[in-house]
Residue frames relative to the residue before (quaternion, step in Angstrom):
aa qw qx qy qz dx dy dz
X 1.0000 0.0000 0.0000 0.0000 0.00 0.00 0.00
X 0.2961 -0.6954 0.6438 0.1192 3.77 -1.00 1.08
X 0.1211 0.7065 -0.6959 0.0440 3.39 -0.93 1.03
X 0.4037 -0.6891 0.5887 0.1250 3.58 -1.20 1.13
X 0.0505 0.6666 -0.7209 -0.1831 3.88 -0.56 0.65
X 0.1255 -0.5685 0.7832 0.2186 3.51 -2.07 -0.26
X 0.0169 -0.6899 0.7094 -0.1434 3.43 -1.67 0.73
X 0.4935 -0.4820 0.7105 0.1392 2.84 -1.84 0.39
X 0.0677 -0.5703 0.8184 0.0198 3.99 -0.68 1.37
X 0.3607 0.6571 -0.6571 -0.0791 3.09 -1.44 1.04
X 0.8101 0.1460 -0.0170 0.5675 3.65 -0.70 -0.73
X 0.7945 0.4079 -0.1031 0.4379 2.97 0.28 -1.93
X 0.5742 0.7018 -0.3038 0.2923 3.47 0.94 -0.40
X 0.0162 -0.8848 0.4585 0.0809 4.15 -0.36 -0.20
X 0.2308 -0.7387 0.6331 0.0096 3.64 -1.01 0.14
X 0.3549 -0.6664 0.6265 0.1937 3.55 -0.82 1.17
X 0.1094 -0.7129 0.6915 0.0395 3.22 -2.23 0.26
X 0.6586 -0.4354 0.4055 0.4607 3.40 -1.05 0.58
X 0.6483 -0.1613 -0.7401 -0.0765 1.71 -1.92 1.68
X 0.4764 0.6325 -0.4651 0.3959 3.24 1.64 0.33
X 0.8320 -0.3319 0.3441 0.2816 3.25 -1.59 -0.38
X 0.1494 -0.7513 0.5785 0.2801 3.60 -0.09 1.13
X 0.2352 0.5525 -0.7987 0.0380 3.25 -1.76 1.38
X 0.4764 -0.6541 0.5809 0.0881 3.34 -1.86 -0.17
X 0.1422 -0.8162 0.5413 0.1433 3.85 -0.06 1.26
X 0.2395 0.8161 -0.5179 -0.0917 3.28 -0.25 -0.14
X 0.5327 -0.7872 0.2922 0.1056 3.34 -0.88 2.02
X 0.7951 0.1083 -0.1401 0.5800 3.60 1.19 0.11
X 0.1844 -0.8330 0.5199 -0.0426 3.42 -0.31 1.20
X 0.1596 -0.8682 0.4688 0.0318 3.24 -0.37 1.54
X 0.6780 -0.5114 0.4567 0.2648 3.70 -1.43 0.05
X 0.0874 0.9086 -0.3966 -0.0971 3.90 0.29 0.53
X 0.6689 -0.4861 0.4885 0.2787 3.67 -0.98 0.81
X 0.6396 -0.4447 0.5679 0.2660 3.28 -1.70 0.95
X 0.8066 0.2609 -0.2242 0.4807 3.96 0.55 -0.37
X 0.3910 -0.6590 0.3614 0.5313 3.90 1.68 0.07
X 0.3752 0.6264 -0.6654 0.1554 3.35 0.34 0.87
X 0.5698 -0.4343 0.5064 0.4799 3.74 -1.40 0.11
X 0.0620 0.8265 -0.5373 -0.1561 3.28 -1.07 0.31
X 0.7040 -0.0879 0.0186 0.7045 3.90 1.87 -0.48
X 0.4699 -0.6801 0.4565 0.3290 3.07 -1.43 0.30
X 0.2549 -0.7275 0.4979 0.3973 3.69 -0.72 0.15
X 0.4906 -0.7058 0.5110 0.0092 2.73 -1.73 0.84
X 0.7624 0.1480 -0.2578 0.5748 3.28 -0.84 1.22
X 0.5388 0.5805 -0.4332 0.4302 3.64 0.64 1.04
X 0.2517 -0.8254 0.4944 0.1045 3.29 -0.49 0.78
X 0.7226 -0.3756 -0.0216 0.5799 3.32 1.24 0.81
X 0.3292 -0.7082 0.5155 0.3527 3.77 -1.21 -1.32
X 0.2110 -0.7119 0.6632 0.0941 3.81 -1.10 0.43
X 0.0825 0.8419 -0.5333 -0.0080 2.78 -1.19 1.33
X 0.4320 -0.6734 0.4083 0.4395 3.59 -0.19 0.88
X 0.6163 -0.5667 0.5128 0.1899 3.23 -1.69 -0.11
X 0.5474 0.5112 -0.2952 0.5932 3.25 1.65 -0.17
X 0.7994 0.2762 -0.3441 0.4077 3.35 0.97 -0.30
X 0.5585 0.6065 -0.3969 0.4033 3.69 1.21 0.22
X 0.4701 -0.7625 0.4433 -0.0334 3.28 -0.79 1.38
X 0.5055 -0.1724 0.3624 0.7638 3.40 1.11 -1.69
X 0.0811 0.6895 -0.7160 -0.0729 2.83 -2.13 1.19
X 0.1233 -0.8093 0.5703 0.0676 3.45 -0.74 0.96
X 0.5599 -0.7177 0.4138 0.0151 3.35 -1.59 1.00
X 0.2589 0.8055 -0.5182 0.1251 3.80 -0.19 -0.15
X 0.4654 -0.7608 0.3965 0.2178 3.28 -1.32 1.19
X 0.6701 -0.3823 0.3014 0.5604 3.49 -0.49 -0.35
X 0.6289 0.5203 -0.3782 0.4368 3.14 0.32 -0.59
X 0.8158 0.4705 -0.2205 0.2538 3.54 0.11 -1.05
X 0.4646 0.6223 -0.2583 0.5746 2.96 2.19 -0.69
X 0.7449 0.5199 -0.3092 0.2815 3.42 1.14 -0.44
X 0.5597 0.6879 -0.0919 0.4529 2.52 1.70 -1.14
X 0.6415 0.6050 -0.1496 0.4474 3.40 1.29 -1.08
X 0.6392 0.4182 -0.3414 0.5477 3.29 1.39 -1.45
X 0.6845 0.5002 -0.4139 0.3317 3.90 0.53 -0.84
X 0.6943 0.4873 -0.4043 0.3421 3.53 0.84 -0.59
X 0.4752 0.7234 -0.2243 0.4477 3.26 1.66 -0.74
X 0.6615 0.3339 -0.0808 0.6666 3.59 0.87 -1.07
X 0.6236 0.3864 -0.4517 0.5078 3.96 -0.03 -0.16
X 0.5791 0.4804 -0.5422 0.3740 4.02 0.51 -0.90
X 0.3625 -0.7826 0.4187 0.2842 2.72 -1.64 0.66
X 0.5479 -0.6340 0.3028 0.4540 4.24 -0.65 0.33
């Protein structure tokens, strides 16, 4: 089964290295769109852990670009 998380890596956030286990904390875990856009945060979560056996690809993006992305997303037309 493929499941897609989104989140917020900040501060509070972390990432293993060799020689420990590769996982991934990530301190706010968001709600993603039919197309992986962000769409809300969830509430009443105190982050997520993921193992390293189950990550596939992880890709990054600043605020900004997440913003940008939702507007170009929403401006297309239907």
């Amino acid at each position: 089964m493929v499941r897609r998380v989104g989140g917020r890596f900040d501060q509070s956030s972390n990432a293993s290295a060799f020689p420990k286990e590769n996982q991934i904390y990530i301190e706010e875990v968001w709600e993603l769109g039919e197309n992986g856009v962000f769409k809300e945060k969830v509430n009443g979560t105190r982050g997520i852990i993921v193992q390293g056996k189950d990550i596939s690809l992880v890709e990054f993006f600043g605020n900004n670009e997440v913003q940008d992305e939702e507007q170009e997303i929403t401006q297309k037309p239907c």
